[in-house]
C-alpha positions as CSV (number, residue, x, y, z in Angstrom):
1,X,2.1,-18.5,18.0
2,X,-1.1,-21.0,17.3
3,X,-1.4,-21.9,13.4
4,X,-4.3,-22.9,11.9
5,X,-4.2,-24.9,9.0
6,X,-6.2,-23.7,5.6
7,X,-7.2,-25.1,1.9
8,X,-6.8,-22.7,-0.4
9,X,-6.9,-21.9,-3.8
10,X,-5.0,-19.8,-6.2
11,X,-4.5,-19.1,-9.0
12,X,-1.3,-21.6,-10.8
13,X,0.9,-19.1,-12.0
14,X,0.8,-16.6,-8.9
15,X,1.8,-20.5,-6.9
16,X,4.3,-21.3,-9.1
17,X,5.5,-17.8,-9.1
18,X,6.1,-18.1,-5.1
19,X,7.4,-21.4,-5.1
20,X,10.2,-20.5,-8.0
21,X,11.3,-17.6,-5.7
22,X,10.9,-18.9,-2.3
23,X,11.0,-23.0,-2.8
24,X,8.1,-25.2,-1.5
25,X,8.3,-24.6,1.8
26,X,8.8,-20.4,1.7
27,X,4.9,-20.5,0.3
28,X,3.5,-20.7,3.7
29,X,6.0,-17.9,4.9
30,X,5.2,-15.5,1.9
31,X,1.7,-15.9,2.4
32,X,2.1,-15.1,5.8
33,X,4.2,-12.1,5.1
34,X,2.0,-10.7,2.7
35,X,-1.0,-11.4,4.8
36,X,0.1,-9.4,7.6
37,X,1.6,-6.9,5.0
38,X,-2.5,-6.5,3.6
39,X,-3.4,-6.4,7.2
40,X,-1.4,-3.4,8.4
41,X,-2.7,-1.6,5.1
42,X,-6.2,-2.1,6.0
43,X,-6.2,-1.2,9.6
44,X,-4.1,1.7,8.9
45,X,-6.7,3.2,6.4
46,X,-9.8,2.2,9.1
47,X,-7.8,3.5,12.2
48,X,-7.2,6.7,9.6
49,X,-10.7,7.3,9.3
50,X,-11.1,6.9,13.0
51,X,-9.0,9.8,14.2
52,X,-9.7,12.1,11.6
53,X,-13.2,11.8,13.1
54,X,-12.0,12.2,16.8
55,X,-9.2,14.9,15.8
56,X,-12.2,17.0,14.3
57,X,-14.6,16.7,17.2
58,X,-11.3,17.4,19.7
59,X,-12.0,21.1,20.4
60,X,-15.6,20.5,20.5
61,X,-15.1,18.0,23.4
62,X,-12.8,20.5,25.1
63,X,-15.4,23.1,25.1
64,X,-17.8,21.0,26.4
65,X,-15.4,19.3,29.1
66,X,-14.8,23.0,29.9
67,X,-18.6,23.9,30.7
68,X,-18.3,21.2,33.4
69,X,-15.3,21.6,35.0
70,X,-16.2,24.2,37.6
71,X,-18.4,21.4,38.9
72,X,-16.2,18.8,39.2
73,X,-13.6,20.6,40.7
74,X,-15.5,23.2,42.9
75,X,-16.0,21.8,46.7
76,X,-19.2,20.5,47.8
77,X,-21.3,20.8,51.3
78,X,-22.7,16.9,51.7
């Protein structure tokens, strides 16, 4: 996968923190992790919201695709 390299600042103790549990190089890696951890969280709630809306206007689109289908599916004289 393409990387892109940042500058970035945080705060000293949340670094040194990382660093004493994963070493130098396991910053970039927990970052990563808990990027993508943040990420899933966030699309989850927004996709959420999403199908709520669509689950609650589900019957309502039925009904309405059931007005039309005798017009769709009846044959036609062209």
């Amino acid at each position: 996968m393409p990387t892109t390299r940042l500058n970035i600042t945080l705060p000293t103790p949340i670094v040194d923190d990382i660093k004493a549990l994963f070493g130098q190089r396991g910053l970039s890696q927990f970052l990563e992790e808990a990027a993508r951890e943040k990420l899933v969280e966030i699309k989850k709630k927004a996709y959420k919201g999403l199908i709520e809306g669509y689950s609650a206007r589900a019957q309502e689109t039925k009904d309405v695709l059931k007005k039309f289908e005798s017009t769709v599916t009846e044959k036609r004289d062209v």
